[in-house]
C-alpha positions in Angstrom: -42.8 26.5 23.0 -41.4 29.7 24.4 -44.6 29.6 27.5 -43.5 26.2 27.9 -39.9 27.2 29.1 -41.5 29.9 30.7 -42.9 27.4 33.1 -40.1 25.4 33.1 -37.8 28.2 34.3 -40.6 29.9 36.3 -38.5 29.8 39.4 -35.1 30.5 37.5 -33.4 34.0 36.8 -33.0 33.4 33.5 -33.6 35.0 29.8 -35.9 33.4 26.8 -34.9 34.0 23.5 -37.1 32.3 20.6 -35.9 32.6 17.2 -37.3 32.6 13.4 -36.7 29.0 13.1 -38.4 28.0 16.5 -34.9 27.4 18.6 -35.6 28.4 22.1 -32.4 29.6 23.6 -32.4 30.0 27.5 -29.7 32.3 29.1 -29.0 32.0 32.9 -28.3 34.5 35.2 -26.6 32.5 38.4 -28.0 33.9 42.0 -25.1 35.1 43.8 -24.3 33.5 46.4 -23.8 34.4 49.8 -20.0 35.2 50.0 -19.8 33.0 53.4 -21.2 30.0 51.0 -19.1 30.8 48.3 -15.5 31.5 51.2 -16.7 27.6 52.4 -16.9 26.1 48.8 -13.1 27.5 47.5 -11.7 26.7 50.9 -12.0 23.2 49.3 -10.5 23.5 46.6 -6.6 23.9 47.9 -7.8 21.0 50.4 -4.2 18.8 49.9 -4.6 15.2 49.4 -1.0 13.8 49.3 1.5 12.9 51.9 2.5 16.3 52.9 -0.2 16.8 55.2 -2.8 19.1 55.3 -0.4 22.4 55.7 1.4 22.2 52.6 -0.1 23.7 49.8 1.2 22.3 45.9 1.7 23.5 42.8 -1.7 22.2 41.1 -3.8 23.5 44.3 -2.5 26.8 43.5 -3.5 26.6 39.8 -7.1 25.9 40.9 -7.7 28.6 43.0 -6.2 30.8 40.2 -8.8 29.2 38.0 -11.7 30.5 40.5 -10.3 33.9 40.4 -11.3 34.3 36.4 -15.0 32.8 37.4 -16.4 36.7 38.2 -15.8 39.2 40.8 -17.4 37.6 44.0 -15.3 34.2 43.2 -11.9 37.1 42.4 -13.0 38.6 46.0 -12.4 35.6 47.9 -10.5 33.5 46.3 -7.6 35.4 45.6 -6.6 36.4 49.4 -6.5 32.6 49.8 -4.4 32.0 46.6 -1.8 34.4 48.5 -2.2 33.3 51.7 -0.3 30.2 50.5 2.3 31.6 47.5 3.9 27.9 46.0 7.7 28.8 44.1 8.6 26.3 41.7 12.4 25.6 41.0 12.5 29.3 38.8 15.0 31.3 40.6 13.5 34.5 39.7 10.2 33.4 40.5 10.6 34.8 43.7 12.1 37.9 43.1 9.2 39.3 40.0 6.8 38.2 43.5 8.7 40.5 45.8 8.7 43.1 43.3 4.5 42.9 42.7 4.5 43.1 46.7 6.5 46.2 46.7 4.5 48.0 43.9 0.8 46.9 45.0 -0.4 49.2 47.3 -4.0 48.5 47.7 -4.4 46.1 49.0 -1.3 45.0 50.1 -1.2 41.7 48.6 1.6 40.4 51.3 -0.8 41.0 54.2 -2.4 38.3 52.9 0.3 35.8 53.1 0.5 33.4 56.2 2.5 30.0 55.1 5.9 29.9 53.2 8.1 27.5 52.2 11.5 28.6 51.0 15.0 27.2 50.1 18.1 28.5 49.0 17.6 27.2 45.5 14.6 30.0 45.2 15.5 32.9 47.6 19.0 34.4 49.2 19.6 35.9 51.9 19.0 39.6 49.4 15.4 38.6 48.4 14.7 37.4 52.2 15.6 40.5 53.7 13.1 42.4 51.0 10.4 39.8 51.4 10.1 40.1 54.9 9.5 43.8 55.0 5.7 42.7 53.1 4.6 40.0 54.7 4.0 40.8 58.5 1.0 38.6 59.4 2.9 35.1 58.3 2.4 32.7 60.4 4.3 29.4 59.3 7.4 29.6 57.7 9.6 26.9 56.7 13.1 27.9 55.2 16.5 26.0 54.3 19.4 25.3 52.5 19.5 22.3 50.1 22.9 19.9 49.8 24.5 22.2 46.5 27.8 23.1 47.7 27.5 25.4 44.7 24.5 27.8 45.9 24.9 30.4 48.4 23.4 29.3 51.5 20.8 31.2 53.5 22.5 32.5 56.9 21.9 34.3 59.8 22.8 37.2 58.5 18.9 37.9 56.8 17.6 35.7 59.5 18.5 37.7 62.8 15.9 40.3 61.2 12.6 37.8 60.3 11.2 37.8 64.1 11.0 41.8 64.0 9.4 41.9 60.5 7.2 39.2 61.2 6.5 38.6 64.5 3.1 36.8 64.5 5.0 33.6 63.8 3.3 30.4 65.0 5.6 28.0 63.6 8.7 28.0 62.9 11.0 25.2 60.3 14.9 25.8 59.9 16.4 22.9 58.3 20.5 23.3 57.2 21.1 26.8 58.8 24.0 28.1 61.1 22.2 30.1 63.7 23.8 32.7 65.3 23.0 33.5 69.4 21.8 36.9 67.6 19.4 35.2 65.9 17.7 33.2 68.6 17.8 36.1 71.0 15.3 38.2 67.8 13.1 35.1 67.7 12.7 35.2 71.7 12.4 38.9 72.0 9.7 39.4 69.4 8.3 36.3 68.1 5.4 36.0 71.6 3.3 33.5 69.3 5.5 31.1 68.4 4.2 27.6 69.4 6.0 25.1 67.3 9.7 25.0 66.7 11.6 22.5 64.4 15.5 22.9 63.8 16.7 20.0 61.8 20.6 19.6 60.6 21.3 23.4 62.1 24.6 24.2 63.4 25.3 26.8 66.0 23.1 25.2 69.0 24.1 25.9 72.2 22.8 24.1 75.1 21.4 27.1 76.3 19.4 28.3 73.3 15.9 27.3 74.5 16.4 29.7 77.5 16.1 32.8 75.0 13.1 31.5 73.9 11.3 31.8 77.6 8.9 34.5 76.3 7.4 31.8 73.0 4.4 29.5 74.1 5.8 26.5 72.5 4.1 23.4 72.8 6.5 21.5 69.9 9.8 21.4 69.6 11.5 18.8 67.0 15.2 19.0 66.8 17.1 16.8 64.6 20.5 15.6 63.7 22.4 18.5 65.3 26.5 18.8 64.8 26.9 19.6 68.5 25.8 17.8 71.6 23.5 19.9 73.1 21.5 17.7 75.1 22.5 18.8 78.7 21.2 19.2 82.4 20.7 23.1 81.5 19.0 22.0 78.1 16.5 19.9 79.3 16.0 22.4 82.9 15.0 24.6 80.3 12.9 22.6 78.5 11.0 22.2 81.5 9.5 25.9 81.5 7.6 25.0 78.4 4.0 23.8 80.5 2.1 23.8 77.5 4.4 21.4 75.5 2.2 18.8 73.6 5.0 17.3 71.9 9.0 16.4 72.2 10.8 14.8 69.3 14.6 14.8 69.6 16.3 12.6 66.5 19.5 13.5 68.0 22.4 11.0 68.0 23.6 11.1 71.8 21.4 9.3 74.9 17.7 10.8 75.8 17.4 9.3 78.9 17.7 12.5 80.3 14.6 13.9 79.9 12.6 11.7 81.7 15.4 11.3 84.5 15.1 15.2 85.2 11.0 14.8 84.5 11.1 12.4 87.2 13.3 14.3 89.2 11.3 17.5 89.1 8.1 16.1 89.6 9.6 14.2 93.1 10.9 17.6 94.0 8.1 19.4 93.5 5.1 17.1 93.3 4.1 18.2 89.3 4.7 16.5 85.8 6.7 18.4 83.9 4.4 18.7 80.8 1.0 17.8 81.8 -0.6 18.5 78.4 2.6 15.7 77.0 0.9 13.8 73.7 3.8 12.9 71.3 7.1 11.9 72.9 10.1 10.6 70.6 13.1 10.4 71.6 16.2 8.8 69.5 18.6 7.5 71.7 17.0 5.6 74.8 19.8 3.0 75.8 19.8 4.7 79.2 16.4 4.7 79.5 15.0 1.4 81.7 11.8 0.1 83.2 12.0 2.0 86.3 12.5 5.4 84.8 10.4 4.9 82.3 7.7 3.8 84.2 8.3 6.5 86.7 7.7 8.7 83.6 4.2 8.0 82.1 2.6 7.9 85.7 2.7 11.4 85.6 2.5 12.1 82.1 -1.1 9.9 81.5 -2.2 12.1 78.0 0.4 10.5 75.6 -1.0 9.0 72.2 2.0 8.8 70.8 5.0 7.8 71.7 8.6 6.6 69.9 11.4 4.7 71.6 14.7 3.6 70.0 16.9 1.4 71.6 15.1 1.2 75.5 16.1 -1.5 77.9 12.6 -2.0 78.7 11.0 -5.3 79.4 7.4 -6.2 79.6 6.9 -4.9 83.0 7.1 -1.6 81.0 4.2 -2.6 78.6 2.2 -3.8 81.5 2.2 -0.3 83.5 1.5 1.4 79.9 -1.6 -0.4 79.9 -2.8 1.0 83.2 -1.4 4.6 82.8 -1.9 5.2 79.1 -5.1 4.9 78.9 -5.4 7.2 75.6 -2.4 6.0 73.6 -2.9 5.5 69.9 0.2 4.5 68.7 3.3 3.5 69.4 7.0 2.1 67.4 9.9 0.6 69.8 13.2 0.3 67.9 15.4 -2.1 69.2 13.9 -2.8 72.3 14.9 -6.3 73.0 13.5 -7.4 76.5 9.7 -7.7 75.6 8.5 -10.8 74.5 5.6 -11.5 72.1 3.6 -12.9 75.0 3.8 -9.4 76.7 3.0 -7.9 73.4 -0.1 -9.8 73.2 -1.2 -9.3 77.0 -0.2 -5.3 76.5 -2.2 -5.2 73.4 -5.8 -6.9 74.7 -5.2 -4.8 77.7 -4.5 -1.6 75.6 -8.1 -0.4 74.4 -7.1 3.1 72.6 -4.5 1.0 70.6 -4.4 1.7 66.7 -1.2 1.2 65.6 1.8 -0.8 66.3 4.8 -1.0 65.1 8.3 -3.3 66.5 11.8 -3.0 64.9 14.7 -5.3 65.4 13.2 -7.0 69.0 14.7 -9.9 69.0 12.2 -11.8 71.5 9.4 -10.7 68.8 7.9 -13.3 66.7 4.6 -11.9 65.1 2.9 -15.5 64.1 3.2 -15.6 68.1 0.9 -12.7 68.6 -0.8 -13.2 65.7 -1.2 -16.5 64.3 -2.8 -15.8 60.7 -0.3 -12.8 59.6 2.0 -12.9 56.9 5.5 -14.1 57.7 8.0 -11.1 58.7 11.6 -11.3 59.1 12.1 -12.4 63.3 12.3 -9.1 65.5 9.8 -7.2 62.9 5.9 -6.5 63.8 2.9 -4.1 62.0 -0.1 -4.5 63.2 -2.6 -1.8 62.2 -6.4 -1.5 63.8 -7.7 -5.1 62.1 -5.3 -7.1 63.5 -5.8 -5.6 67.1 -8.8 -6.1 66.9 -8.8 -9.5 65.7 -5.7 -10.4 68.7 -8.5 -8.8 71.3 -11.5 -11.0 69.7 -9.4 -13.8 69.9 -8.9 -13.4 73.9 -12.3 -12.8 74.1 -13.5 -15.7 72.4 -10.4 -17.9 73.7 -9.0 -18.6 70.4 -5.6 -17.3 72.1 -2.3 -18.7 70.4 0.5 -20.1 71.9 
């Protein structure tokens, strides 16, 4: 029995024990992989698959990886770098602060060089426990910090935040959500921060229409600013805004009228013969009532690359679909908000002329009747149309094969 495993296992690292009463017990002894295997096979394992997207690590991630740290010492070797590269705080207040005292006392390695990602609020950290965690984590990369809607916690203010761009100045992105930011502040993120490519400040106070200005040194190619207090939206902010060549997306939720961007686009390109942001993908824009078919059209001439692109409240018509067909050639996806002079017959001729189209979404348009573009949908409330990449297609067969409604 025992030469019969032997040939079994002939090929296998692996030890033959045969006992009194004939049992045959076979011990293996695992090949090691190559670490480069083994760093591609973990890398899986915090691989999100919920709704956050795939930059936002959870709470049950993070327990696997800790899992493949007990496996032996080539799985401890890689995995654990990764479990800190990505540190997820639960609700525990003091969470934070027994990690910022591990960081302090760990000298080799230092565990926060490690870290690139964090997510904090001022239900977990203060503006105390910021100001120490910065000091050990100088290679993060993505932060996103904030102060929830409890009156009753102290909120997390400029007063740690002025200092984050020094400490940690390889910043790449950059999420503020609730915080008052002091001109001191955006002056440190300017002066130091020389990587940061996205920006997103949503619900902040202390704007100033001149903000972006201080920030001429960052490469940003996104900036997201929503719901502001003040109205910052000015000839001098958007001038600005301009600098930034490299921007691949705009997104301004801000409650006061956007057709200022594309008038001074427009404006600057006439002047001096170049799009403003060449390398333009994702445009949304909140407030568009001042934004017709002329200027808009004007626009995405000579800005050809969007995919994706957000209007609420434009007084386009379909003369504005039309020249998105011919300019556009790459967009992807689109949702128009109260955008009440296109019809349901432009929507259909847009849509067989549109080839990259995947995704289409109309709000409250009061010409739109989907069973008019679409004659075997589901019923939707007048104004209201989905369509997703099978009923495209199936609106561009129909054209083809002549089967065309209405």
């Amino acid at each position: 029995m025992k030469d019969y495993a032997e040939e079994l296992l002939q090929h296998e690292r692996s030890t033959i024990q045969v006992k009194p009463d004939d049992t045959v017990i076979i011990t293996p002894h695992l090949q090691q992989l190559p670490n480069e295997i083994l760093a591609h096979i973990i890398h899986y394992v915090p691989e999100p698959e919920h709704p956050y997207g795939p930059d936002r690590r959870i709470a049950c991630e993070q327990l696997d990886l800790c899992e493949c740290t007990l496996v032996n010492k080539q799985f401890y070797a890689i995995a654990y770098p990764l479990l800190w590269r990505e540190p997820v705080l639960d609700r525990d207040p003091t969470q934070l602060q027994r990690m910022i005292d591990y960081l302090a006392t760990t000298k080799e390695p230092p565990m926060g060089h490690y870290v690139r990602t964090l997510d904090l609020d001022n239900i977990t950290c203060n503006d105390t426990e910021l100001l120490r965690l910065m000091t050990h984590i100088p290679h993060l990369e993505t932060l996103s910090l904030g102060n929830g809607n409890d009156d009753h916690l102290p909120p997390i203010t400029s007063t740690s935040l002025q200092h984050l761009p020094h400490h940690c100045s390889h910043l790449t992105s950059l999420t503020l959500r609730r915080i008052h930011l002091s001109e001191a502040t955006i002056c440190a993120i300017g002066q130091h921060c020389h990587q940061l490519m996205e920006l997103v400040f949503s619900i902040t106070t202390g704007l100033q229409d001149d903000f972006l200005s201080a920030l001429s040194n960052c490469p940003l190619k996104r900036i997201r600013i929503c719901q502001t207090d003040e109205r910052i939206l000015t000839e001098k902010l958007v001038t600005d805004m301009t600098r930034f060549q490299d921007l691949t997306e705009l997104n301004l939720s801000i409650f006061e009228p956007s057709g200022l961007i594309m008038k001074i686009a427009n404006k600057k390109n006439n002047t001096e013969g170049v799009p403003c942001w060449p390398r333009l993908k994702v445009l949304k824009l909140r407030c568009c009532d001042d934004i017709d078919d002329a200027t808009f059209i004007c626009f995405i001439k000579t800005h050809p690359h969007l995919q994706l692109l957000r209007l609420v409240g434009a007084n386009l018509t379909n003369a504005s679909l039309d020249a998105m067909a011919v300019s556009l050639r790459g967009l992807r996806k689109i949702w128009f908000t109260r955008v009440h002079g296109i019809t349901a017959g432009g929507v259909r001729r847009w849509i067989q002329n549109c080839q990259g189209l995947a995704f289409v979404m109309f709000r409250h348009c009061h010409q739109i009747v989907k069973r008019d573009i679409l004659e075997t949908c589901k019923d939707e409330p007048r104004g209201c149309l989905i369509l997703k990449e099978q009923d495209i297609f199936k609106i561009r067969h129909d054209q083809e094969t002549g089967n065309v409604h209405g």
